[in-house]
C-alpha positions as CSV (number, residue, x, y, z in Angstrom):
1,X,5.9,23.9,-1.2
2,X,5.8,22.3,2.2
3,X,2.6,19.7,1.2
4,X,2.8,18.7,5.0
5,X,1.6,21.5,6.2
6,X,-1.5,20.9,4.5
7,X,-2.3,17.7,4.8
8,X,-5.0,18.4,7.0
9,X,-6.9,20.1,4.9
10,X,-10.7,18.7,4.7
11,X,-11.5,16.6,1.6
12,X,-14.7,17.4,-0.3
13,X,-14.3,13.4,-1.7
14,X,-15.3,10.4,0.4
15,X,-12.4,8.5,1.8
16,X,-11.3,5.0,0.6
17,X,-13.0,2.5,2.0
18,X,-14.7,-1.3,1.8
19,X,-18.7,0.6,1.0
20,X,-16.7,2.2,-2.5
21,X,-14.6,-0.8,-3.3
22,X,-11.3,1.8,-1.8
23,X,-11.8,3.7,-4.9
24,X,-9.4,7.2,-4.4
25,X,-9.8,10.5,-5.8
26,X,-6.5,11.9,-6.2
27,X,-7.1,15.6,-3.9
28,X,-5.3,18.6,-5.9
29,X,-2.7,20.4,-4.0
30,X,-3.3,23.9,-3.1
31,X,-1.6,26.9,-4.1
32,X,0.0,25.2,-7.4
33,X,-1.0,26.1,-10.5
34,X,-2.2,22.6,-12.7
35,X,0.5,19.9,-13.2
36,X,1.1,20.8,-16.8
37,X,1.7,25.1,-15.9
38,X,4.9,23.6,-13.6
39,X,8.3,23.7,-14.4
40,X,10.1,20.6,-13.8
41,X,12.2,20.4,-10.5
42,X,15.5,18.6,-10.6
43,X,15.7,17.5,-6.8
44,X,18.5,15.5,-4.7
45,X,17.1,11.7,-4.4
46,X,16.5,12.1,-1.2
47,X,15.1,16.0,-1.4
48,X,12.9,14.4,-4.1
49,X,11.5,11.4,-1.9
50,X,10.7,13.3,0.9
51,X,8.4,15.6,-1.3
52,X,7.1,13.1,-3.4
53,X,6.0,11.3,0.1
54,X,4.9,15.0,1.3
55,X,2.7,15.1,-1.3
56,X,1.1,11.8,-1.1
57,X,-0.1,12.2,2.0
58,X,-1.8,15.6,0.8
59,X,-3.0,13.5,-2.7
60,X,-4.6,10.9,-0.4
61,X,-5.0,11.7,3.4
62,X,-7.0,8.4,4.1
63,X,-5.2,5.4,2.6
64,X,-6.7,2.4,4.1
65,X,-5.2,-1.0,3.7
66,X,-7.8,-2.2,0.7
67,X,-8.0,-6.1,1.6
68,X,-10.9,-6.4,3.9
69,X,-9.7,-8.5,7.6
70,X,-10.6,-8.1,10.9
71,X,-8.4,-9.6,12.6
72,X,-4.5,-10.2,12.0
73,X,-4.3,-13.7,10.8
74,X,-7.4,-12.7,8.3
75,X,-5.0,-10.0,6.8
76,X,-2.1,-12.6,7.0
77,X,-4.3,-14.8,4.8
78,X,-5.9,-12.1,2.7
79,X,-2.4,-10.9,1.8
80,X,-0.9,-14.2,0.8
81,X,-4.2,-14.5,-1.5
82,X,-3.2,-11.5,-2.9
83,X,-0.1,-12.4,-4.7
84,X,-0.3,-12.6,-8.4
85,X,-3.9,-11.2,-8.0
86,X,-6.0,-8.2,-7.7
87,X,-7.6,-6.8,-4.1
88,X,-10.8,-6.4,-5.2
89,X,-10.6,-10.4,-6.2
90,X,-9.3,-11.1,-2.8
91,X,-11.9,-9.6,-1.4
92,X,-14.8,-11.1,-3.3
93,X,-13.0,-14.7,-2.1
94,X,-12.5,-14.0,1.8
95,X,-15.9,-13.0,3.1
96,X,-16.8,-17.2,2.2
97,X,-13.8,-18.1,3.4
98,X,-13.8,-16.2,6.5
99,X,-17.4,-17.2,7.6
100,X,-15.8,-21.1,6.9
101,X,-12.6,-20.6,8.7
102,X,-12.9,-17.2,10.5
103,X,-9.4,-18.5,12.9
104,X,-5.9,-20.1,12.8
105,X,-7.3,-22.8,14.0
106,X,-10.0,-23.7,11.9
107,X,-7.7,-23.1,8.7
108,X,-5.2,-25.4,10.2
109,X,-7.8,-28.1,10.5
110,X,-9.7,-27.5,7.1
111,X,-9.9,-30.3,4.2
112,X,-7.1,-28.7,1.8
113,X,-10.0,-30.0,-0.7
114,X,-12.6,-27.3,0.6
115,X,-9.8,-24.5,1.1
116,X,-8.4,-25.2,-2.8
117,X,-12.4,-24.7,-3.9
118,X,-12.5,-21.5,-1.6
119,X,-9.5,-19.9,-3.0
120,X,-9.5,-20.8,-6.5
121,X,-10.3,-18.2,-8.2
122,X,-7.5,-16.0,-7.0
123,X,-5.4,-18.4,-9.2
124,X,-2.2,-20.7,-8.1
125,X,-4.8,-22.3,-5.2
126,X,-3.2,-25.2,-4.7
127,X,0.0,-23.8,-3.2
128,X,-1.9,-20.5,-1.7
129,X,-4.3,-23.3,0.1
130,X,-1.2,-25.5,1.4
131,X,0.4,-22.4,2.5
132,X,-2.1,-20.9,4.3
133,X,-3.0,-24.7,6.0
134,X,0.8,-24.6,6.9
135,X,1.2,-21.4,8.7
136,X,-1.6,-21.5,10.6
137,X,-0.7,-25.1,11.8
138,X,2.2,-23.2,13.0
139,X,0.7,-20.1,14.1
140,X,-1.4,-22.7,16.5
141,X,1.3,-25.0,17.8
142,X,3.9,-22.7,17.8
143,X,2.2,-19.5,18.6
144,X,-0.5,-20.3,20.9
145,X,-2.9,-19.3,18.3
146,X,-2.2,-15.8,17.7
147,X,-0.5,-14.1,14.7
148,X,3.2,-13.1,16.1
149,X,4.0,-9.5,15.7
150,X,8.0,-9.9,14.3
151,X,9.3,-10.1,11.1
152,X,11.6,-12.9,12.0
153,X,8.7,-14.8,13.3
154,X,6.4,-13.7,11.0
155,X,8.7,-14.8,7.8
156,X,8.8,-18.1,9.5
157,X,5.1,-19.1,8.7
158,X,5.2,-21.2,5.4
159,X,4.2,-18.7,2.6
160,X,4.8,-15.7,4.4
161,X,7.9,-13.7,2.3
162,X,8.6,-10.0,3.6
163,X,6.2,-8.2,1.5
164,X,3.2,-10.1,3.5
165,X,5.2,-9.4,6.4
166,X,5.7,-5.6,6.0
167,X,1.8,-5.8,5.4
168,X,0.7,-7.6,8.4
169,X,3.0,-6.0,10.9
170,X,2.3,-2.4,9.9
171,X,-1.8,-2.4,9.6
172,X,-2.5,-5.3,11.9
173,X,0.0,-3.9,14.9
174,X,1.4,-0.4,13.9
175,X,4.9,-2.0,13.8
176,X,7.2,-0.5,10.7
177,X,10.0,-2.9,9.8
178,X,10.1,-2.6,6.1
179,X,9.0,-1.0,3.1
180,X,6.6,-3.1,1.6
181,X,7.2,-3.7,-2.1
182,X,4.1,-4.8,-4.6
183,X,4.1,-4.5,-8.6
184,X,2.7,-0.7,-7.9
185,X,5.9,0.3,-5.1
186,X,8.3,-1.7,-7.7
187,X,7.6,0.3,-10.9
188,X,6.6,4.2,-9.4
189,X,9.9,3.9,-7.1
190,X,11.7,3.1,-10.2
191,X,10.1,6.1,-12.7
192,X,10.7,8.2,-9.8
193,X,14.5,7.6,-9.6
194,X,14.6,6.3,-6.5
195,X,16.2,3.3,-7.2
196,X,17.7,1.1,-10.4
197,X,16.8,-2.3,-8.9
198,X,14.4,-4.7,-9.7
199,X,14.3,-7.2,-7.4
200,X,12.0,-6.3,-4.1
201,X,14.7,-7.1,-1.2
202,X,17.2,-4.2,-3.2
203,X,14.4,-1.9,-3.7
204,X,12.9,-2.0,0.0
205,X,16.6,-1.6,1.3
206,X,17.1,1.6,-1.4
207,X,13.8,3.1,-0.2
208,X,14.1,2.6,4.0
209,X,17.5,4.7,3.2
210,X,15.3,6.8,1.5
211,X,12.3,7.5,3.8
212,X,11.8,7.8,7.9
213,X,10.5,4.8,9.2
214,X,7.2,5.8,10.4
215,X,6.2,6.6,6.9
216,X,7.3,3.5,5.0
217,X,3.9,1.8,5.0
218,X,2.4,5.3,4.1
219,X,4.5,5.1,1.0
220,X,3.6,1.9,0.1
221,X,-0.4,2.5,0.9
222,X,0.0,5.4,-1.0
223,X,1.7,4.3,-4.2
224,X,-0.9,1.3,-4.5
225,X,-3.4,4.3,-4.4
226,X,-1.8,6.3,-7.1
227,X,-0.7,3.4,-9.3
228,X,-4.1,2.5,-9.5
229,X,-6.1,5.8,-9.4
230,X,-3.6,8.5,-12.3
231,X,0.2,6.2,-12.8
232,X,-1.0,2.8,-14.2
233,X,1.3,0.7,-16.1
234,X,-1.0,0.6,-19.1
235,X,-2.1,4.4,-19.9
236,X,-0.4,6.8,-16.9
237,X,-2.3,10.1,-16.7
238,X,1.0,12.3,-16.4
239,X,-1.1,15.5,-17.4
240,X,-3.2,15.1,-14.2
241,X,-0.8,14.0,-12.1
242,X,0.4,16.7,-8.9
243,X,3.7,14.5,-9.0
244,X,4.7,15.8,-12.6
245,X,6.8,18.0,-11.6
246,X,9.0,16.1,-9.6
247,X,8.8,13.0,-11.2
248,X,11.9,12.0,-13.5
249,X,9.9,9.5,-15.5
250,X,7.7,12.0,-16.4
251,X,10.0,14.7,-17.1
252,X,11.8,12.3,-19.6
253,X,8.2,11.4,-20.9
254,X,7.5,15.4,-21.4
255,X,10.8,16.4,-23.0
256,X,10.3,13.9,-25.5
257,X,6.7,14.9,-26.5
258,X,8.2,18.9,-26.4
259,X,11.3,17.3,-28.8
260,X,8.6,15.7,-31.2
261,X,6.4,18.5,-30.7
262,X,9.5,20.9,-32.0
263,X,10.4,18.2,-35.1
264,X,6.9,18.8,-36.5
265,X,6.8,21.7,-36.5
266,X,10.1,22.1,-38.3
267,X,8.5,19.5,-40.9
268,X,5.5,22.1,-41.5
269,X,7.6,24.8,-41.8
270,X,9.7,22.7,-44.6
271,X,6.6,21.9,-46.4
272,X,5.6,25.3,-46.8
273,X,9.4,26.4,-47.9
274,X,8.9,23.7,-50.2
């Protein structure tokens, strides 16, 4: 199935967004029977990355970057506030902080007392709060005030690593440089056999390989979506999932539950022989 030549089929759900706390509902693929009526599809890696990317954009046409900003250094802090924490947390903290320090500048020049108290509950505040008070101090003297749009600029800023990087540059200024690797983009790469790494540089290197440029931040987008929505770490929802088919993790996760499936039977029919 070619999913891209559907992908602009109307949705019947609403689309991500800040009103619904970017809640997505997974949109079935047409013409496919249900995930579980599928064979299994043993695809190239990069055959299988290209579909599985086909088929997110189908799964979720709208995929909204779901940290609230409106401006570029907003997302720049939003994102650092985000590590080790949850978006929706982030974006319970920011609207406060915002109205306080809407700019570089007025972050630069904040009491690091009032910015800790601000950002505290998204955990490890002291060090977000210095970081942020460091890169904009930068952003100000050494970029007249405005976030730069480079990732060797960018990974300048004190606190800013390549994943907050990837972030900013693609939704703030449309720019694709990397792939940008979170806990969700680390583990569904991974059960989809895309790559055997585990740090975030190897992985984002395995996966630009893997996909065209223009669509690395719509894998990443999309993965958070799906790693949150059907494939969490905790209790993955493999039965309703349009990726079963062509997900290796999954296929391994089926064959074992057909092998059980098989062993107790052969135990019933024992007992009865018995």
């Amino acid at each position: 199935m070619n999913a891209l030549a559907t992908s602009n089929l109307p949705s019947s759900n609403p689309p991500p967004s800040k009103e619904n706390g970017y809640a997505a509902i997974p949109q079935p693929l047409p013409n496919l029977p249900p995930p579980l009526l599928r064979p299994a599809q043993k695809l190239r890696k990069k055959e299988r990355a290209l579909e599985l990317l086909s088929r997110l954009k189908v799964i979720y046409p709208e995929a909204p970057c779901s940290l609230d900003h409106e401006t570029p250094v907003q997302l720049m802090v939003a994102t650092m506030l985000s590590a080790q924490c949850t978006d929706a947390r982030v974006n319970l903290v920011t609207p406060a902080l915002f109205e306080r320090f809407p700019d570089a500048e007025a972050m630069a020049g904040a009491e690091i007392a009032e910015l800790e108290s601000l950002v505290r509950s998204t955990g490890f505040y002291r060090n977000k709060a210095k970081n942020i008070q460091a890169a904009c101090h930068k952003i100000v003297t050494e970029f007249d005030g405005v976030v730069p749009d480079s990732m060797e600029d960018l990974t300048s800023l004190p606190g800013v690593a390549r994943k907050t990087a990837n972030v900013v540059l693609a939704h703030a200024f449309d720019i694709h440089e990397g792939v940008t690797v979170d806990t969700h983009v680390k583990r569904l790469s991974g059960l989809f056999g895309l790559t055997k790494h585990t740090e975030p540089i190897k992985i984002e290197q395995d996966l630009m390989k893997l996909l065209p440029q223009p669509d690395w931040e719509n894998w990443s987008i999309r993965l958070v979506y799906h790693g949150r929505a059907v494939c969490s770490a905790r209790n993955p929802s493999c039965s309703r999932c349009e990726l079963l088919d062509i997900c290796p993790g999954a296929i391994k996760l089926r064959k074992a539950a057909e092998k059980a499936a098989k062993a107790a039977d052969r135990a019933k029919v024992r007992k009865k022989e018995a």
